[in-house]
C-alpha positions, 0 to 999 in steps of 0.5 A: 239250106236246111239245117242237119242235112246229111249226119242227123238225116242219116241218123233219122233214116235209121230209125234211131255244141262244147263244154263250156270253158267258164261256170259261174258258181253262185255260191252255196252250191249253185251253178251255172254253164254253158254258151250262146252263140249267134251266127252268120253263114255264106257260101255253098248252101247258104246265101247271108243266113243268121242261126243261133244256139244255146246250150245252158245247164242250172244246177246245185251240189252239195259241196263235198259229195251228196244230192245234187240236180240239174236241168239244162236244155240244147236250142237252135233257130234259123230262119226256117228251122227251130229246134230245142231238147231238154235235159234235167237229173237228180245226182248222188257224188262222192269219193267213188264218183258221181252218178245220175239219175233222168236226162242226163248228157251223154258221156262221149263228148265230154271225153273226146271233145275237139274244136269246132270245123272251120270255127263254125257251130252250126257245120260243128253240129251237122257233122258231130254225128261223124266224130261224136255221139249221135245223141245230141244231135239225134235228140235235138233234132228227131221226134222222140219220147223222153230218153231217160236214162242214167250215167257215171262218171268217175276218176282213178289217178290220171284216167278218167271214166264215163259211161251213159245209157239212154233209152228212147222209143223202144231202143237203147243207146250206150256211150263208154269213155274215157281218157288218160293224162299223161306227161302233156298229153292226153289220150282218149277212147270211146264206144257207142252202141245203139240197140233198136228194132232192126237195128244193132250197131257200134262205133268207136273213136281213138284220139290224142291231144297234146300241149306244146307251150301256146300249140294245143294239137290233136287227133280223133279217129272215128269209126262210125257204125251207128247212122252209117258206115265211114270212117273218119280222121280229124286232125286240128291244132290251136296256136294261141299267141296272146291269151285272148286269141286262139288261131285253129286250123281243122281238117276232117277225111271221110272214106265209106269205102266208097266215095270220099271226102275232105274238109279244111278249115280256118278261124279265129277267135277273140275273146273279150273279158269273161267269155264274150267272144267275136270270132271268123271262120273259113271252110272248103273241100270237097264234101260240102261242095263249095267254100263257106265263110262264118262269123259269130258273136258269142258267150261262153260261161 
């Protein structure tokens, strides 16, 4: 099966991973995140298939605020497909934020991040186009020319802000979140505007995500302009009875106006150490076709 078959050639036919839960300071300002993962798929499009992924920042910043930089790159490879996009900027922080100037991530999915589907990266990764930024998946997969831009990121109390701008082949693309702590809760918004040839379009997410003792619970709601028109509704939650293992249980509705469909999925994930993780996964429903199985090996730092 090939990989980003339905949201990324979407996006592609227009024109137009998660932050990692551990960094490794290395001390004078050095550091280091990110995860590798390598997983097993079989079931509906997949047939016992291997697929692995990296995503890695290496950066420096001055401690107290200051110039800072970073390069970092996304990566994938399947048996048929290999893929990679990198990222790299200078920064400048202090007590009104930090910005930053080149390649920089983009902004939406630090603030709206939710569990992968079913416990799996790589369907995480085809479907994040539906209920993230396009800009991962766009640019790890499509022909582009450097998309150079710039980003803030900043925090006022208990709301925190970020916003992006990438411009790539004469087009433009702009990412606005942010989130606000409340109590056990978070609240959470976001907009992506993309402006190219023909082509001028908006989505926007609206979620909440809250913390009932071992229970982390949520939801995202898309409404996705930017590769098609659909909205979508994510609903997920995490029970973690001991520290080492979080039980996840996703599901995702997608209407068009049109035809429909729903995914369910189910995973399970151990974690041994300082981010070594083993960790199964189940997903069915209606917009893939047919039950898929995965299983992964993978670390997070």
């Amino acid at each position: 099966m090939k990989i980003f078959t339905h949201a990324a050639a979407a996006a592609l036919a227009t024109g137009l991973a998660a932050p990692a839960a551990l960094a490794l300071d290395f001390g004078d300002g050095f550091y280091t995140n990110g995860e590798f993962v390598l997983e097993y798929l079989d079931g509906s499009g997949f047939s016992g298939e291997l697929f692995g992924y990296g995503e890695v920042d290496i950066g420096y910043e001055q401690a107290g605020g200051g110039f800072g930089v970073f390069v970092g790159f996304d990566a994938f490879n399947s048996d048929n497909e290999s893929e990679s996009a990198i990222y790299g900027a200078i920064s400048y922080s202090g007590d009104f934020g930090k910005l930053q100037f080149g390649v920089p991530r983009s902004a939406l999915t630090d603030y709206i991040d939710t569990p992968d589907i079913g416990g799996s990266k790589l369907l995480d990764l085809e479907l994040g186009a539906l209920t993230d930024s396009i800009f991962p998946v766009f640019y790890l997969v499509g022909s582009l020319e450097t998309p150079v831009g710039l980003r803030y990121d900043g925090t006022f109390g208990a709301v925190g802000v970020g916003v992006s701008y990438h411009n790539f082949d004469d087009g433009d693309l702009v990412n606005l979140a942010a989130n606000y702590r409340v109590g056990q809760f978070e609240l959470r918004g976001g907009l992506e505007h993309i402006e190219a040839d023909s082509v001028s379009e908006s989505s926007y997410f609206i979620g909440v995500e809250g913390e009932f003792g071992p229970i982390a619970a949520g939801l995202l709601y898309s409404n996705v302009n930017t590769i098609t028109e659909i909205d979508s509704v994510k609903l997920y939650a995490t029970y973690s009875p001991i520290e080492a293992l979080d039980l996840t249980g996703t599901y995702l509705s997608l209407d068009s106006g049109g035809p429909s469909g729903n995914l369910y999925g189910f995973a399970a994930q151990y974690t041994f150490g300082p981010g070594v993780y083993v960790e199964g996964g189940y997903l069915d429903g209606d917009a893939f076709g047919d039950e898929i199985f995965n299983a992964s090996l993978g670390v997070k730092f």
